[in-house]
C-alpha positions in Angstrom: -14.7 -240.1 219.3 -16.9 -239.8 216.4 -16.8 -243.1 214.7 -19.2 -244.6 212.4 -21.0 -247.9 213.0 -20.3 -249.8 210.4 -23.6 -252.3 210.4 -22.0 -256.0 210.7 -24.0 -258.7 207.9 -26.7 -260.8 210.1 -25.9 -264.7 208.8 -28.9 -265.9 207.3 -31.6 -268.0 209.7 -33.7 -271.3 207.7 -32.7 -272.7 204.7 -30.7 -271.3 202.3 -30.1 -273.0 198.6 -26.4 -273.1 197.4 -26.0 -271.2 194.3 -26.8 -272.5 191.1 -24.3 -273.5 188.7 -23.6 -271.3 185.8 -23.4 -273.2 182.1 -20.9 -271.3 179.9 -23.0 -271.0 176.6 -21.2 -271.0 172.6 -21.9 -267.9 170.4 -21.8 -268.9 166.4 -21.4 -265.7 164.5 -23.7 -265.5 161.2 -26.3 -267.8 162.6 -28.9 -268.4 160.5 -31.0 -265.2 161.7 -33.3 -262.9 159.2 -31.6 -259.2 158.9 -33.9 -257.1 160.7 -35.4 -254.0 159.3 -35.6 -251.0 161.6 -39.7 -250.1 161.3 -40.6 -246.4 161.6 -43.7 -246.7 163.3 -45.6 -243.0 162.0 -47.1 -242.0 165.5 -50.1 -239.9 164.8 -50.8 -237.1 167.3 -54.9 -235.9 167.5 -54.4 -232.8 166.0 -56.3 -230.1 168.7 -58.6 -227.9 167.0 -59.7 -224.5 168.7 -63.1 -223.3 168.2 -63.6 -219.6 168.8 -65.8 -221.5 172.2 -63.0 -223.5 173.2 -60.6 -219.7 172.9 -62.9 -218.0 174.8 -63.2 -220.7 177.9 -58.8 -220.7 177.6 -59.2 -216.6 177.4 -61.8 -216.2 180.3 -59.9 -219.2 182.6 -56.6 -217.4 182.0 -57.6 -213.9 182.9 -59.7 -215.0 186.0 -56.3 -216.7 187.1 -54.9 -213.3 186.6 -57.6 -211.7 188.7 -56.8 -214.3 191.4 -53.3 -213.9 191.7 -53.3 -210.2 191.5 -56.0 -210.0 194.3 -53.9 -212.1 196.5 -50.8 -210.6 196.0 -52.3 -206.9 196.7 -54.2 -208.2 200.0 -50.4 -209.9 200.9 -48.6 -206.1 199.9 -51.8 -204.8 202.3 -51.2 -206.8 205.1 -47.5 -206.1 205.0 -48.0 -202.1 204.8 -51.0 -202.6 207.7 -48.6 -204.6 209.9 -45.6 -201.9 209.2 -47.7 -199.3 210.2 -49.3 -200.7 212.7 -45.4 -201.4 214.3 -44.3 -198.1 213.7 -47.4 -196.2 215.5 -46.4 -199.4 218.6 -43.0 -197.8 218.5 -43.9 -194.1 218.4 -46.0 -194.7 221.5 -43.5 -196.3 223.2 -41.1 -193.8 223.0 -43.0 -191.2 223.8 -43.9 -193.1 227.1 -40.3 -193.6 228.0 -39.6 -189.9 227.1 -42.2 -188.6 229.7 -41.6 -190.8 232.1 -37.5 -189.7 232.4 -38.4 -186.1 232.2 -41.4 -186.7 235.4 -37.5 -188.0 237.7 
């Protein structure tokens, strides 16, 4: 019933080259080849320096991140607590309505 398709290989349309032939090559151990030295290339990292400028922009930047986050996660917790509320006052009313309306029969 549930079978995959298995997609069938198209044959190939225009010309198509036959494959070219493949020349075994020799290998001659201890050819005449200069013993290579492994170089240690010393890569030199630019050292960062902080001025007291450059601490203060990283000190300022990181607590106005702070500030950011914070105030956007309170007005999240503050939309959450407004929505809640908002439900539960939906719900009390509700209730109340059903309430007075089966003690009016």
């Amino acid at each position: 019933m549930l079978r995959p398709k298995i997609p069938i290989m198209p044959t190939p349309t225009g010309h198509v080259p036959p494959p070219a032939a493949v020349e075994p090559t020799t290998i001659t151990p201890n050819a005449d080849t200069p013993p290579t030295t492994p170089t240690t290339l010393a890569q030199s990292r630019p050292t960062v320096q902080l001025t007291p400028g450059t601490a203060l922009a990283l000190v300022g930047g990181g607590t106005a991140v702070v500030l950011v986050l914070g105030a956007v996660l309170v007005s999240m917790l503050l939309a959450v607590a407004i929505t809640g509320a908002s439900v539960a006052i939906c719900a009390l009313v509700i209730r109340s309505l059903i309430t007075t309306d089966a003690k009016r029969r």
